[in-house]
C-alpha positions in Angstrom: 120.3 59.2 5.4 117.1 59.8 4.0 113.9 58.5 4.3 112.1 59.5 1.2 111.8 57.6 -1.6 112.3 57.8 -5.4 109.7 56.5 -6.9 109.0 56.4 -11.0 105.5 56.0 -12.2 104.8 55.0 -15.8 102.0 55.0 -17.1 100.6 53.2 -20.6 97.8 50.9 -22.0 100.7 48.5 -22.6 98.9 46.6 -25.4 100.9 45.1 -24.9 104.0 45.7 -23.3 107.6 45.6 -25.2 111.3 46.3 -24.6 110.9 49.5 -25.3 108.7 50.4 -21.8 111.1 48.4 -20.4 114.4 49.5 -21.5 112.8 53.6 -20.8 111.9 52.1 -16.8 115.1 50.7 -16.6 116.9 53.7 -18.0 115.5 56.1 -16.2 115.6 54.1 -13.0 119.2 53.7 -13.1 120.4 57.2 -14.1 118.1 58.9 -11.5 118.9 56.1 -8.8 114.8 55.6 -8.5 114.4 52.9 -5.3 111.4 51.4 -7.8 109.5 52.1 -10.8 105.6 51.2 -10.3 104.1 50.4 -13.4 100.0 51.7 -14.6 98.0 50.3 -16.5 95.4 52.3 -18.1 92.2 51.7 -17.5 89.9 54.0 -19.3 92.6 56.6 -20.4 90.7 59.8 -22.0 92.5 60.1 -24.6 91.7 56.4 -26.6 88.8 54.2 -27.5 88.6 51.9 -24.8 86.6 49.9 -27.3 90.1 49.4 -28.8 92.1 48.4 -26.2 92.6 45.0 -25.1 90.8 43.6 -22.3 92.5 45.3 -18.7 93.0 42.2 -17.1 95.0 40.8 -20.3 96.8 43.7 -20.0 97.7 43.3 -16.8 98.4 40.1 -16.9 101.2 40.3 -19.7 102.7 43.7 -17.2 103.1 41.1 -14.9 104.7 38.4 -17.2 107.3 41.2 -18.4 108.5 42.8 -15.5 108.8 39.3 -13.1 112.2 39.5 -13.2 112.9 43.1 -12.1 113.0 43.3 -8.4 112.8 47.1 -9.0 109.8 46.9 -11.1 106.4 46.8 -9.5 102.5 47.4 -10.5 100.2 50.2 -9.1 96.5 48.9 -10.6 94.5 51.7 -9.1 93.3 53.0 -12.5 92.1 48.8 -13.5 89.6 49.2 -10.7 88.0 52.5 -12.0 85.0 52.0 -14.4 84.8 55.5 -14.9 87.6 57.6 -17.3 91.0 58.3 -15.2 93.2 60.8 -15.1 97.2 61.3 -13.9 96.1 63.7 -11.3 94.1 61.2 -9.7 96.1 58.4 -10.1 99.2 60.6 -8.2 96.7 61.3 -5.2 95.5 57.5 -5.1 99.5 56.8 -5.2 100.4 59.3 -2.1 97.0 57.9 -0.2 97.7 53.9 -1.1 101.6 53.3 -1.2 103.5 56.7 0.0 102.6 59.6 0.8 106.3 61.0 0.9 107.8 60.0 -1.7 109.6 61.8 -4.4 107.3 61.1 -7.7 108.8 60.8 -11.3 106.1 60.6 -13.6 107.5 59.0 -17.1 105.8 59.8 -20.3 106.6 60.2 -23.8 107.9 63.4 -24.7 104.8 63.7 -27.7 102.9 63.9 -24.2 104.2 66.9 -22.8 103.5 69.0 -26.4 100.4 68.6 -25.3 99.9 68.2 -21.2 98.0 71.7 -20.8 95.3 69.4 -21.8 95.4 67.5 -19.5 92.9 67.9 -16.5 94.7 70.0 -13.5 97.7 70.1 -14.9 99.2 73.4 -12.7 98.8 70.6 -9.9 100.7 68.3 -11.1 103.8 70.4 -12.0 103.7 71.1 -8.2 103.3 67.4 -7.2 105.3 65.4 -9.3 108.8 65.7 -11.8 108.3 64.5 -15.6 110.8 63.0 -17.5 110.2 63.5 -21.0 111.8 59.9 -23.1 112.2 60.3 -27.3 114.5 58.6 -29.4 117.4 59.9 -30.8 117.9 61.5 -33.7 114.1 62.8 -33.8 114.5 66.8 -34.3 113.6 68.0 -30.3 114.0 71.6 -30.8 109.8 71.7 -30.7 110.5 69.4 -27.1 113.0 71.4 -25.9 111.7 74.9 -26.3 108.2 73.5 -24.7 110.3 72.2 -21.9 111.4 76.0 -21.0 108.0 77.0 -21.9 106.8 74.8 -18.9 109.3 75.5 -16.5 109.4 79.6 -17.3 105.8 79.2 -16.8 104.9 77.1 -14.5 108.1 76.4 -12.3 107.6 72.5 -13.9 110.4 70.3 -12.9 110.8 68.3 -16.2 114.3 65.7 -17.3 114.5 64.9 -20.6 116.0 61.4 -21.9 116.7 59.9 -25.1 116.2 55.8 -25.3 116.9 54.1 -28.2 114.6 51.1 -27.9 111.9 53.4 -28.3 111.4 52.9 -32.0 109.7 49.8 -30.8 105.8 51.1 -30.4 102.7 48.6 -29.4 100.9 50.0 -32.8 103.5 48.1 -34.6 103.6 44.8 -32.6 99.8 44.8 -33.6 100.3 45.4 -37.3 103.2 43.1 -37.5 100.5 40.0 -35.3 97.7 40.7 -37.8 99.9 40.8 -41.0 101.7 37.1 -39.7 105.3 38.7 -39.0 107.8 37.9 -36.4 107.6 40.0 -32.9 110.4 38.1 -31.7 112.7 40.0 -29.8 110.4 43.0 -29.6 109.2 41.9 -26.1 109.6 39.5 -23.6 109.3 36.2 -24.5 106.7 35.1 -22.0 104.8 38.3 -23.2 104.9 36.7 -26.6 104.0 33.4 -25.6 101.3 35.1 -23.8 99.9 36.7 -26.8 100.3 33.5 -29.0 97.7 31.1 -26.3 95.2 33.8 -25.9 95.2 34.5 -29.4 95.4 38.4 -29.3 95.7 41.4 -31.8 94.7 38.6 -35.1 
């Protein structure tokens, strides 16, 4: 038997964190047999205003609260500590340095992500390092993800799954909206997430 782990990493500002990110880790954990699923917070994320994103250690906090009662789920809060922007490819090495360096990385990310990863910053590297899987919901028309999937792996020889998770249709953006306008998030996210949101008075 085998040494090596499985590991999933997912990545996200989680601002906050809903069913949706956990229903995806869970998901994808299962079907692939994953031995654990390290969630990571964004810190700085390139792509965003971080003058929009909830404080980090708010954010990590309500992680915490949400995934308690996983044993499967864990944190990785390498990219917290960086004041600086961060980037996957950096966050992978940290990973291999930090936890494992022989694991077998899955790196989860919404499938609107890889339309656009040659932006991202050494992304031939990370083909090599690490297998995406690619999550959308159902019923969205995938025939732009799917031909960009054999784009990648003709290519670039990228290892890429693609699944399709339902609870997706759940977004952060929306949670916000729905806090500012006065409407129910019940049911959206964990109740102690919610709980969470309601004492420290966020997103009003």
């Amino acid at each position: 038997m085998s040494d090596t782990k499985k590991i999933g990493l997912m990545g996200g500002t989680f601002d906050p964190i809903h069913y949706g990110h956990l229903v995806l880790a869970e998901q994808v954990r299962s079907n692939l047999d994953l031995d654990a699923i390290y969630f990571v917070p964004s810190g700085r994320p390139p792509h965003k205003d971080g003058n929009k994103i909830t404080d980090k250690n708010l954010r990590l906090a309500m992680v915490k609260l949400a995934i308690a009662d996983n044993e499967y789920f864990k944190i990785f809060d390498y990219e917290l500590k960086k004041e600086e922007k961060t980037f996957t490819v950096d966050t992978v090495k940290a990973f291999k340095d930090m936890i494992d360096s022989k694991a077998v990385l899955y790196f989860i990310t919404g499938a609107d992500q890889l339309m656009k990863i040659e932006s991202w910053k050494e992304y031939e590297k990370l083909f090599e390092e690490i297998i995406f899987v690619g999550a959308s919901r159902p019923g969205n028309d995938d025939v732009q993800l799917i031909q960009q999937i054999h784009y990648l792996k003709d290519n670039y020889h990228a290892r890429i799954l693609h699944v399709e998770v339902p609870a997706l249709a759940i977004s952060s953006t929306d949670i916000r909206n729905r806090i500012r306008e006065g409407n129910s998030i019940k049911y959206l996210l964990p109740d102690r997430v919610e709980q969470f949101i309601i004492e420290n008075k966020l997103y009003k």
